[in-house]
C-alpha positions in Angstrom: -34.9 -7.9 5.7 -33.4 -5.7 2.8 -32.3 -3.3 5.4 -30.4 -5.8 7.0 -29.1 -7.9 3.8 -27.8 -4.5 2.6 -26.2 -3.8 5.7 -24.3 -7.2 6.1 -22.9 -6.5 2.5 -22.0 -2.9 2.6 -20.6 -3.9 6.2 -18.2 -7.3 4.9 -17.2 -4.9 1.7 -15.9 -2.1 4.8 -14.1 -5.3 6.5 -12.5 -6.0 3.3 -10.9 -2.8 2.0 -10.2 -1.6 5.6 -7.8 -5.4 5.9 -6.8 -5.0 2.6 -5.0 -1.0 3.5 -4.1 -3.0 6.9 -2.1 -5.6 4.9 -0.8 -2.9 2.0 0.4 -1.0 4.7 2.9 -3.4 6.2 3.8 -4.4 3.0 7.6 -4.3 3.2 8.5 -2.0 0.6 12.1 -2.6 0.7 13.3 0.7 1.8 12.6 2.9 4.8 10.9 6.1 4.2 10.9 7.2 7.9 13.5 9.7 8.3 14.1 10.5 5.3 13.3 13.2 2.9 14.1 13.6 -0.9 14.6 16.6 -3.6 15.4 17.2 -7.5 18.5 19.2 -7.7 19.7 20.1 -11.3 23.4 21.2 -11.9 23.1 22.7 -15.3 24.6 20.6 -18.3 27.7 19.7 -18.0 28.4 16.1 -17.0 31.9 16.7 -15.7 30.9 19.7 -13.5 27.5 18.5 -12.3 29.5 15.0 -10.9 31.4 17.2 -8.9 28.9 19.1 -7.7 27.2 16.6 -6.6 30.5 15.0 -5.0 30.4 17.8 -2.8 27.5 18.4 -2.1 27.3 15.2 -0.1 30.0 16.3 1.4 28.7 19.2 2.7 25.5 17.3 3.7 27.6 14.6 5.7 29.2 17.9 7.8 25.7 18.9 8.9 25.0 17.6 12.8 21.7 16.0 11.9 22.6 14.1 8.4 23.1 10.4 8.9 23.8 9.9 5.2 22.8 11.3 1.5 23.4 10.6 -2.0 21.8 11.0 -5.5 19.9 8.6 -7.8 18.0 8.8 -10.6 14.8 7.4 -9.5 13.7 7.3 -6.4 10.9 4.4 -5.1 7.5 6.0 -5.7 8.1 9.1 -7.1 9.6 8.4 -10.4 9.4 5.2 -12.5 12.9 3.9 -13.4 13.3 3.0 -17.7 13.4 -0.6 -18.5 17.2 -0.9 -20.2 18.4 -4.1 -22.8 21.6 -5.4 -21.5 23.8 -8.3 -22.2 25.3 -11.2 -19.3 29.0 -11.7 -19.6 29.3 -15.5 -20.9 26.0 -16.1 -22.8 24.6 -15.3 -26.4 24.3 -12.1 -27.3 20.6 -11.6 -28.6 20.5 -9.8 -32.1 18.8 -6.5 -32.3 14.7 -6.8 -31.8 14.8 -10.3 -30.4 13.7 -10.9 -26.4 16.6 -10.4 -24.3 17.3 -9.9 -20.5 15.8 -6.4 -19.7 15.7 -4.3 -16.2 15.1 -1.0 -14.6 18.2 0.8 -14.7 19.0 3.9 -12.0 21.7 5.4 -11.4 23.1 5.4 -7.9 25.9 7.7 -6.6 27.6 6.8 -3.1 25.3 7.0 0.1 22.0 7.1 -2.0 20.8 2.9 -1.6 22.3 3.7 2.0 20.2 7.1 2.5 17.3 5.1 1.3 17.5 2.4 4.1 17.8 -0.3 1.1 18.4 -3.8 2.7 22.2 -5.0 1.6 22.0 -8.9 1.4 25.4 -9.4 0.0 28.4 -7.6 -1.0 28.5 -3.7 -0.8 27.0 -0.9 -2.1 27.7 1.3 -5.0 31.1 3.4 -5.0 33.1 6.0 -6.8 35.4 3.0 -8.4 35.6 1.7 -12.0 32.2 0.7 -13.5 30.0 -1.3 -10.8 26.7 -1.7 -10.0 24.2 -3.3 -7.5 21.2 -5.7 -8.6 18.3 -6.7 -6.7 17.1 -10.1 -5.2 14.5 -10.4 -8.4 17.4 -9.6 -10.6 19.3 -12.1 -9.8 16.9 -14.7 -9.1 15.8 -14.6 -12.8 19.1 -14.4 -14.2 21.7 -16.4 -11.9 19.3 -18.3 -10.3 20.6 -20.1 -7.6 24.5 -18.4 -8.1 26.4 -15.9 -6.3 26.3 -12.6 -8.1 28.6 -10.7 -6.8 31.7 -10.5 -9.5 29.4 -11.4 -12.3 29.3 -8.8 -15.2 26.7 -6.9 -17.8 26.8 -4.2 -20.0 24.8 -2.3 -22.7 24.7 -1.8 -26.3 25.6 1.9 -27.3 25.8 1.4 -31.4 23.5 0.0 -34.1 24.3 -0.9 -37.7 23.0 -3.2 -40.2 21.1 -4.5 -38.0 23.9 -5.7 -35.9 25.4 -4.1 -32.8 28.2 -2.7 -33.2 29.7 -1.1 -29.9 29.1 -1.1 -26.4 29.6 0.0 -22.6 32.6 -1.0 -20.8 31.6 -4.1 -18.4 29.7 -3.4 -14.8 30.7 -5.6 -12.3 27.7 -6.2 -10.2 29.3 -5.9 -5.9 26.2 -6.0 -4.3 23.2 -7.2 -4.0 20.2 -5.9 -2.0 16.4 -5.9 -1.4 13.9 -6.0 -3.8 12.3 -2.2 -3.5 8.9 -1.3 -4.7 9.4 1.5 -6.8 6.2 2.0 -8.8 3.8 1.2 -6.2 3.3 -0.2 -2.7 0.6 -2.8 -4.7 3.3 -3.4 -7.4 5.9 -6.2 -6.8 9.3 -5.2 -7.7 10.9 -5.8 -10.9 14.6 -6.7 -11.8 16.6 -3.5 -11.4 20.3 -2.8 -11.4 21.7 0.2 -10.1 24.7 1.5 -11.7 27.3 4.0 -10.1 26.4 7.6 -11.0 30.3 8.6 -11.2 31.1 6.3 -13.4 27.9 7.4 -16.0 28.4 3.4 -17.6 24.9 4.0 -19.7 25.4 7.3 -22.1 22.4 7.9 -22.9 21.4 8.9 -19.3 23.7 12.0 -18.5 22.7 12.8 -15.0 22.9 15.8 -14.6 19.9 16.9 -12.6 19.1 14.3 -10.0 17.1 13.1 -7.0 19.2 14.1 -4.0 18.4 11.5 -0.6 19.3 12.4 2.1 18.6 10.4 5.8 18.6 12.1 9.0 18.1 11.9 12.5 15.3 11.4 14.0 13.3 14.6 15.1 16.3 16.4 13.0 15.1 20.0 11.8 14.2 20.4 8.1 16.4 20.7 5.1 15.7 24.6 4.3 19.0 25.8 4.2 19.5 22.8 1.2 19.4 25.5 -1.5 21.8 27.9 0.3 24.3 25.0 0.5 24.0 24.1 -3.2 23.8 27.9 -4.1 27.0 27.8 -2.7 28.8 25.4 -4.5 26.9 27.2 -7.9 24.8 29.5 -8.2 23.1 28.2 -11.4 21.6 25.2 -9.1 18.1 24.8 -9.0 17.2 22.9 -6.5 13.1 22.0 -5.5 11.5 22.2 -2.0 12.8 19.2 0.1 9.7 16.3 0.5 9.9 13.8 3.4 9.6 10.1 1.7 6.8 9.3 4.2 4.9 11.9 3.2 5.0 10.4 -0.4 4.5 6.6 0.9 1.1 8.6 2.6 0.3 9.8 -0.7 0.5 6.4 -2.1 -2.0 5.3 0.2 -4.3 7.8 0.6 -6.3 6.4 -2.0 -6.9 2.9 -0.6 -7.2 4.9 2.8 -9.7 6.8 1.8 -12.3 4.0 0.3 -11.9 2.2 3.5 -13.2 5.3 5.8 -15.9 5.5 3.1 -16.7 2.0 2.8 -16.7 2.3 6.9 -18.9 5.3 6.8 -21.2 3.8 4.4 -21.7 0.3 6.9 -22.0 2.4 10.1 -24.7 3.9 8.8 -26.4 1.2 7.1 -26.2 -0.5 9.8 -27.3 1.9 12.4 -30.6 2.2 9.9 -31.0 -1.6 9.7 -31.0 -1.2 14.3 -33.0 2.1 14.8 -35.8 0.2 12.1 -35.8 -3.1 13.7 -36.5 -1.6 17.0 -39.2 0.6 16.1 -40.7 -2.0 14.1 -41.0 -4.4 17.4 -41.7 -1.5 19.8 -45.3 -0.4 17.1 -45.6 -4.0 17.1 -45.9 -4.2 20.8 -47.5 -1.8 21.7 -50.4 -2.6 18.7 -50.7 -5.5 20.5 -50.8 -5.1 23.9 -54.4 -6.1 24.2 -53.5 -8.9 22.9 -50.6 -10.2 24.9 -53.0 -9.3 28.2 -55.3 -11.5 27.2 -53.3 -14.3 26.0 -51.5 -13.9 29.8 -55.0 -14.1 31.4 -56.0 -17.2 29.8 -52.4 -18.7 30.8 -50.1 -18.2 28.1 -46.6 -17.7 29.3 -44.1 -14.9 30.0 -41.7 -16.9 27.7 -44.0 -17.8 25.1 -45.1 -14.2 24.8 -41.5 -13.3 24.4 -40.8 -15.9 21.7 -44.1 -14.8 20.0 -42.7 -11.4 19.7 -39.4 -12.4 18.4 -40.1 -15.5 16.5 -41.2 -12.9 13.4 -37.4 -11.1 13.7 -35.6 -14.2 14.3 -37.2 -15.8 10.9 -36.1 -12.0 8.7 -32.4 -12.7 10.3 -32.0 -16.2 9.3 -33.1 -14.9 5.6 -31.2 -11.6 5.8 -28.2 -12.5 6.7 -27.0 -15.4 4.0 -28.8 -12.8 1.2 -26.6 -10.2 2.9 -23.3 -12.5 2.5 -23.8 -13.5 -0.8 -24.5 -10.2 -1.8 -21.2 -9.3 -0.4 -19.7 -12.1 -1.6 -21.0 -9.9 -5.4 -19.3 -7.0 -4.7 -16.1 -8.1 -3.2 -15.9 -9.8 -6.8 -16.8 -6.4 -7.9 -14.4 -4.6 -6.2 -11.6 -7.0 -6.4 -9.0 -4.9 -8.1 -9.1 -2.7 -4.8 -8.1 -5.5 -3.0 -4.5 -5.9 -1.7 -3.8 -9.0 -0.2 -7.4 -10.2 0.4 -9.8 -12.6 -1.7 -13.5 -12.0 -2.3 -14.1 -14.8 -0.1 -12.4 -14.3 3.1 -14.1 -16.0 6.0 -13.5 -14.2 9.0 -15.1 -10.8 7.5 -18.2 -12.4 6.8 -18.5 -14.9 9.7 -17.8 -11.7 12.0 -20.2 -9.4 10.4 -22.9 -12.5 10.2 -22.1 -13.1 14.3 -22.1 -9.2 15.1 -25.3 -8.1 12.8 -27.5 -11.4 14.7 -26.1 -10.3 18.2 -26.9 -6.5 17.7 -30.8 -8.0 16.0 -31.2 -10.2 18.5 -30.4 -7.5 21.4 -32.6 -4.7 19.5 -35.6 -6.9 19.7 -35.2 -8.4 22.9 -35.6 -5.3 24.6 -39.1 -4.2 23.1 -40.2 -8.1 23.5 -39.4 -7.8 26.9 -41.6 -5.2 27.4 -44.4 -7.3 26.0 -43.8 -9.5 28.6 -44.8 -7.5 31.4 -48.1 -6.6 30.3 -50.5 -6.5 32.9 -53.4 -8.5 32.2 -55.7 -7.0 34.5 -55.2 -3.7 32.9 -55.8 -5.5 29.4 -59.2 -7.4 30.2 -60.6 -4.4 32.1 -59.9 -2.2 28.9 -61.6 -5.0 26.9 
């Protein structure tokens, strides 16, 4: 009985985390990693020269055969976190200095990044090389023109403090696009509002961008990006520029984690389980055979084939039907215990346990059958001539 209330639990806990990775896993992150592959390149300190370094840089990219598009960005979903930024809505109050105002991730987009990234555009158009612009996501402007277009609507940030008043300011972004909402902490973390402002245009000072994530999208089966230093070497030789990563590889790394406590959680039911089996089977066959004698007898003096076989199982049938509901609401324990490893799932979802309950009864019912079987065929002649 405690082998097989163990093994229903560890078993339903398996079911769990291995449907919560399943669910994490098609999570729509907002951005398509496949394809794709991502390096920090840093163009010394200058803001002037390292814009147009950058500038051509992409250009030099877009000439390659395999490059379907690239641009830089500040942060890119899952490797860096972007900074929460203050900022002001053209047309409403201006919150003084330490009180709650509207706040969002900023990043810094040049052109082709949110393309390179396989960001979703919903409306409008993506970041250019124009005057001051930007492009907000769907939670952006859900909490903050809920229900309104935002295309054409306007923000900016405070730059200058004084007396506890402020006292200067960016020129106005005019927000042209709006896209997806992109998970950019984590695949379990739901996005946040997040504008992304164009890189040329540097509208937040305090950021000066000069050494940035470079995206770049390719082909499919393209070759790898080793000759990405050469071609920024070229363009300066002060560059530093970091091995080239492919985003899947980092969305992988993300989930390895939950990945991994499933396969454990896996191993650890297969071989509770397989124990709870292998002991259930050689506790009927030792009792058959112990009571062979026994069963003779009882078939000489006209007890049944069938009765026999209940007899034999009756015992097993009666540790299942208290097994199994100790082994559920034991699981039921620790998926409450393990809940914050849980994406998607509750503690108390049915078809886990109702499919481990039907599947642990089924493989009982067959490991006993087959021992209790052979306590049917006893020969009683053989049994009252040993008696």
């Amino acid at each position: 009985m405690a082998e097989l209330a163990l093994s229903v639990a560890v078993t339903v806990g398996a079911l769990l985390l291995v449907q919560s990775f399943a669910r994490l896993a098609a999570t729509p992150l907002g951005f398509d990693p496949q394809d794709a592959v991502t390096a920090t390149v840093s163009a010394g300190d200058d803001e002037a020269r390292a814009t147009l370094f950058f500038t051509e840089l992409r250009d030099r990219l877009l000439r390659m055969p395999d490059v379907v598009d690239a641009g830089v960005i500040s942060a890119v979903p899952l490797v860096n976190r972007p900074p929460p930024d203050f900022f002001t809505i053209d047309g409403r109050p201006v919150p003084a200095p330490g009180e709650p105002g509207p706040i969002a991730h900023y990043v810094m987009a040049g052109p082709g990044a949110l393309e390179a990234l396989g960001a979703r555009l919903a409306r409008g158009r993506f970041v250019s090389a124009d005057a001051p612009v930007a492009v907000v996501n769907e939670t952006f402007a859900e909490r903050y023109w809920p229900g309104e277009n935002p295309i054409g609507r306007r923000v900016r940030y405070p730059t200058g403090l004084s007396d506890g008043r402020w006292t200067s300011w960016t020129p106005w972004i005019t927000v042209v696009g709006l896209v997806g909402d992109i998970r950019s902490i984590a695949p379990t973390d739901p996005a946040e509002p997040a504008i992304y402002a164009s890189y040329v245009q540097r509208p937040r000072a305090a950021y000066a961008g000069t050494a940035m994530r470079l995206v770049v999208r390719r082909t499919p089966a393209a070759a790898s990006l080793a000759n990405l230093r050469d071609e920024a070497h070229a363009i300066d030789p002060r560059a530093v520029v970091t091995p080239p990563a492919a985003l899947a590889g980092v969305l992988g790394s993300a989930l390895s984690r939950p990945r991994f406590l499933g396969a454990l959680m896996s191993g650890f039911a297969a071989v509770t389980f397989a124990i709870a089996l292998v002991g259930i089977y050689g506790l009927v066959s030792y009792g058959v055979a112990s009571r062979q004698r026994e069963f003779g007898v009882r078939l000489a003096i006209g007890a049944s084939r069938g009765g026999i076989f209940r007899l034999v199982a009756f015992q097993l049938v009666a540790a299942l039907g208290t097994a199994v509901p100790v082994g559920l609401l034991g699981a039921w324990v620790l998926a409450r215990w393990m809940a914050a490893l849980l994406y998607g799932v509750r503690a108390w979802e049915p078809w886990p346990y109702a499919g481990v309950a039907a599947a642990v009864s089924l493989a009982v019912l067959v490991a006993t059958a087959i021992p209790a079987r052979r306590a049917t065929r006893v020969d009683p002649l053989v049994a009252l001539r040993a008696e």
